[in-house]
GULO-741468 format. One record per residue (C-alpha): x, y, z; residue in three letters; residue number from 0. Coordinates in steps of 0.05 Angstrom, whole numbers. Example, Ala and Ser with C-alpha at 12.3 -4.5 7.8 and 13.67 -1.06 7.14 Angstrom:
BEGIN
SITE, 246, -90, 156, Ala, 0
SITE, 273, -21, 143, Ser, 1
This chain:
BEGIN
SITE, 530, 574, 284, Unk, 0
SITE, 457, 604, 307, Unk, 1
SITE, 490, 674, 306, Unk, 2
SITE, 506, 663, 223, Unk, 3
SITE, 457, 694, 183, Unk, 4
SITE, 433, 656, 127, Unk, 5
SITE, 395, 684, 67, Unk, 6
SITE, 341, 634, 37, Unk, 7
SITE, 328, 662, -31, Unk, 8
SITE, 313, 662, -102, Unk, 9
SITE, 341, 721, -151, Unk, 10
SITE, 273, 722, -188, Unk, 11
SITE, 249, 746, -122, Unk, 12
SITE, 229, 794, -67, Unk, 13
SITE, 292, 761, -38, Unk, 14
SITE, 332, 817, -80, Unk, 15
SITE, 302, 863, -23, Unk, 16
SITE, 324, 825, 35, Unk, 17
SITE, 402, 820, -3, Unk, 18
SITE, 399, 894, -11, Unk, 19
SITE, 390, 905, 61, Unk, 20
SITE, 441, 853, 73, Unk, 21
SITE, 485, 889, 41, Unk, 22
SITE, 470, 952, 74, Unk, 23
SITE, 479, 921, 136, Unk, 24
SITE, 561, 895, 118, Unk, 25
SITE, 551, 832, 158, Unk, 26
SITE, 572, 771, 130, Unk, 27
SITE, 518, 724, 105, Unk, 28
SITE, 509, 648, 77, Unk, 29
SITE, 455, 646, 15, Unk, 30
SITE, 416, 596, 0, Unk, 31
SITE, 384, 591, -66, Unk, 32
SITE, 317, 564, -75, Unk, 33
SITE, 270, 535, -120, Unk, 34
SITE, 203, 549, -131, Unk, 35
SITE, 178, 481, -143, Unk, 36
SITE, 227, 431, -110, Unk, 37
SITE, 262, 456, -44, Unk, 38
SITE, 221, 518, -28, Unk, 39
SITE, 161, 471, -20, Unk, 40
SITE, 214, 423, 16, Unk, 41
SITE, 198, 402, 90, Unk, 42
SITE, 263, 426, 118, Unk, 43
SITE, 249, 500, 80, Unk, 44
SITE, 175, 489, 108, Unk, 45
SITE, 201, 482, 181, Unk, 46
SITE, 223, 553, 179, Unk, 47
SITE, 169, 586, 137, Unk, 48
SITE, 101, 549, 131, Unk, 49
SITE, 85, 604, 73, Unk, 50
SITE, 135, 556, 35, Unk, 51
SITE, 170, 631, 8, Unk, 52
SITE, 222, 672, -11, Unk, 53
SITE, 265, 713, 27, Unk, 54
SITE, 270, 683, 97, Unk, 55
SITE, 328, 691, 134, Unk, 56
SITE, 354, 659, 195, Unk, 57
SITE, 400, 692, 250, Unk, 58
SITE, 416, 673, 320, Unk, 59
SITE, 369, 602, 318, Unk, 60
SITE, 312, 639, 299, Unk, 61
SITE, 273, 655, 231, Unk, 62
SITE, 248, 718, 211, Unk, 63
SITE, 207, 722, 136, Unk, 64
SITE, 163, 770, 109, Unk, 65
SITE, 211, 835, 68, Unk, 66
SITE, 197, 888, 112, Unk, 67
SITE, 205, 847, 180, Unk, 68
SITE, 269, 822, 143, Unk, 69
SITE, 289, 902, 147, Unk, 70
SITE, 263, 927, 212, Unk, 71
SITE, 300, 859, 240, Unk, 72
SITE, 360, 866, 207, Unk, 73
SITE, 362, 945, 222, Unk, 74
SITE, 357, 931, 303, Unk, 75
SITE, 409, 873, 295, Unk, 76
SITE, 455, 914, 278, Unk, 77
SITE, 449, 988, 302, Unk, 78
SITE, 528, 1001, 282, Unk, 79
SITE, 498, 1005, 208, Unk, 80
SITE, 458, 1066, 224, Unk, 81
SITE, 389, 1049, 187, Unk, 82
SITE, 344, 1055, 244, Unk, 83
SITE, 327, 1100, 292, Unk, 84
SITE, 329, 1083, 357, Unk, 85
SITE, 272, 1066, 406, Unk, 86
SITE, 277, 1143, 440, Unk, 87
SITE, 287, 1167, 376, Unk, 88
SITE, 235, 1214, 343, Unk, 89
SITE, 243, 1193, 278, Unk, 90
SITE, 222, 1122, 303, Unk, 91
SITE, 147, 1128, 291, Unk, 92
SITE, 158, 1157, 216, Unk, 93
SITE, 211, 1105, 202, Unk, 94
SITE, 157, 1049, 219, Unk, 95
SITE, 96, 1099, 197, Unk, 96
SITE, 127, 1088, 132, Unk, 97
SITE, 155, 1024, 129, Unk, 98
SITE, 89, 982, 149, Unk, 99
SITE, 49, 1041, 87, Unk, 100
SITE, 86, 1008, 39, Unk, 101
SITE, 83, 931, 68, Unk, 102
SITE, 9, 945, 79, Unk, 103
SITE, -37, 983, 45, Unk, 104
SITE, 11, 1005, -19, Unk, 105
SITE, 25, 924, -35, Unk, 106
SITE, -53, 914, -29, Unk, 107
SITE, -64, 971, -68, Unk, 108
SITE, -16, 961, -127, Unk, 109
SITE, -28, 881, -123, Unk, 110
SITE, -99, 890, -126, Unk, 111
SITE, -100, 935, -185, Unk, 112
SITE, -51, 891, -229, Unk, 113
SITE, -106, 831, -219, Unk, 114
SITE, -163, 878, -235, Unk, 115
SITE, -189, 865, -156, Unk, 116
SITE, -194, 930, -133, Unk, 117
SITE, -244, 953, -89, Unk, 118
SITE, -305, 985, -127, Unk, 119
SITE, -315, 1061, -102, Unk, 120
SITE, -373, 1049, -56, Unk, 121
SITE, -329, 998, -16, Unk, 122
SITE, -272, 1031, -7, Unk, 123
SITE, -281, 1037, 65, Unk, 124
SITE, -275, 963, 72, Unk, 125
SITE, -201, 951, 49, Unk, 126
SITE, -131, 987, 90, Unk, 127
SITE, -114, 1017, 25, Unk, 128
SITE, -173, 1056, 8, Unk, 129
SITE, -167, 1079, -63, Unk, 130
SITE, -101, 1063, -107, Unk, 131
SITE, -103, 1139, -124, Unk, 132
SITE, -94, 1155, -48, Unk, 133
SITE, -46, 1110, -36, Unk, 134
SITE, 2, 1132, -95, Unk, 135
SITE, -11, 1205, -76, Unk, 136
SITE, 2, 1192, -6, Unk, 137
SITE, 69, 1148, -34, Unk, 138
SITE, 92, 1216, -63, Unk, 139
SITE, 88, 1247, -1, Unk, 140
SITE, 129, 1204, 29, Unk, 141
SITE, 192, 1209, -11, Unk, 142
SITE, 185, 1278, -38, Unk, 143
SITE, 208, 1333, 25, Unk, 144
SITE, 271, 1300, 29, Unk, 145
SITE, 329, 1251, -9, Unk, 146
SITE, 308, 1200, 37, Unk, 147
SITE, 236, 1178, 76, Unk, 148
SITE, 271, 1209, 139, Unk, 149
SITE, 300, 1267, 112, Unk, 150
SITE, 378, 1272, 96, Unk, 151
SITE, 385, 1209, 126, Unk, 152
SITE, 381, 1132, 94, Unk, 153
SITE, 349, 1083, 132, Unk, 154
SITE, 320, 1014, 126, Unk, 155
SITE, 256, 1046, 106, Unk, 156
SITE, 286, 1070, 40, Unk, 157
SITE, 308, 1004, 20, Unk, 158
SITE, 243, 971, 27, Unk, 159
SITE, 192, 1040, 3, Unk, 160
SITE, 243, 1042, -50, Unk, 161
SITE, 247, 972, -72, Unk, 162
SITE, 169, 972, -78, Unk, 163
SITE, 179, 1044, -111, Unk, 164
SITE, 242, 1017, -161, Unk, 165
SITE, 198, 943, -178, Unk, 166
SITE, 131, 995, -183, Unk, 167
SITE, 160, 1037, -245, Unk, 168
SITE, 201, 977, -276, Unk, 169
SITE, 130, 928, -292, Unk, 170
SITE, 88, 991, -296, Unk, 171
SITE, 49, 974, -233, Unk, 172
SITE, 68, 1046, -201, Unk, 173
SITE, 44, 1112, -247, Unk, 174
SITE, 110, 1150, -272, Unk, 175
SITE, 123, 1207, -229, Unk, 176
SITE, 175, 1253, -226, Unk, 177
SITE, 184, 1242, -152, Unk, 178
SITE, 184, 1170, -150, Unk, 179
SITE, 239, 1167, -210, Unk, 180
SITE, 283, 1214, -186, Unk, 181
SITE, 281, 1173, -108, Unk, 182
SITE, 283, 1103, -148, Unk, 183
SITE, 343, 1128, -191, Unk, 184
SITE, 371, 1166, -121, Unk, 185
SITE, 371, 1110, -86, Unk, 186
SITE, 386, 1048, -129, Unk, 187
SITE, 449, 1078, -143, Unk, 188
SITE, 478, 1062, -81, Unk, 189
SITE, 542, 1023, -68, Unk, 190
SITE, 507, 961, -32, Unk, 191
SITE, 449, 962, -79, Unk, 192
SITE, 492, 959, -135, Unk, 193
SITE, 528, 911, -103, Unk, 194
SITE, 463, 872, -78, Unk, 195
SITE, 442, 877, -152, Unk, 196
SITE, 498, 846, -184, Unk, 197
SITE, 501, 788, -138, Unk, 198
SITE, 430, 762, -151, Unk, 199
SITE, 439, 780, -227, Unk, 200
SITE, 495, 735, -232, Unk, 201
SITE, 451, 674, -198, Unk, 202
SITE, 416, 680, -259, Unk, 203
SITE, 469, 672, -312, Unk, 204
């Protein structure tokens, strides 16, 4: 049925984002398990995401990729979860303000610097991120007032920021600070990302 939501996936991918947020949400979902080299390049796999990638997810006949879309989507799907504001909402512009910093200029930022690509001083100007110094410090900001991006309250923001945040200090591609371990350790520990966790780890035998 178009109103199913399948997960197209791989566990040795972003795709462990897109479960997490699954999971948050408590619908029920299909997965579908992907290869890098066969079916992900696959014409039926290509029909719903050109980009030939990892997660995509399909819900109500249509097909949503990219992490962070996966989240905001998934968030406004379902507003019984709680992990969005709504549209009248205050909170709204931080939510996205946040959301799209990570999705944007910190995964330039960090993927530039682990290829050795990043932007020499003097051309700073010319890339969204700026300097990877100013987008960590302003990453810190950004989970440091409060348990969660929006204060005492979880949202869809935390899952991806913190994903980014979690993956960052794991492979070394995010500088150790006490701010950003204490929010990765905060927020991993919840139920559905435990849960989320455990289902993609067992994909991998």
């Amino acid at each position: 049925m178009a109103e199913d939501i399948v997960l197209y996936t791989n566990p040795m991918s972003r795709g462990r984002i897109a479960r997490w947020m699954l999971e948050e949400v408590g619908q029920p979902y299909e997965t579908v398990v992907l290869d890098y080299a066969t079916t992900m390049k696959a014409p039926d796999f290509l029909a719903l995401n050109p980009m030939g990638k990892v997660p995509t997810i399909t819900h109500r006949g249509v097909a949503v990729s990219e992490c962070a879309a996966i989240c905001a989507y998934l968030a406004d799907a379902f507003p019984q979860a709680g992990l969005a504001p709504a549209l009248g909402d205050p909170m709204r512009g931080p939510y996205l303000r946040w959301m799209f910093f990570a999705a944007g200029p910190v995964e330039a930022a960090v993927t530039a610097k682990s290829l050795g690509l990043l932007a020499p001083a003097e051309k700073a100007g010319m890339v969204g991120y700026g300097t990877f110094d100013a987008v960590i410090d302003t990453l810190e900001t950004a989970v440091t007032e409060g348990p969660y991006i929006l204060g005492e309250r979880f949202s869809a923001a935390d899952v991806y920021v913190g994903s980014q945040i979690a993956w960052g200090l794991q492979f070394k591609s995010i500088p150790e600070r006490p701010a950003f371990a204490a929010y990765a350790a905060r927020i991993t520990a919840r139920e559905a990302a435990v849960r989320a966790r455990a289902l993609d780890d067992a994909l991998i035998g």
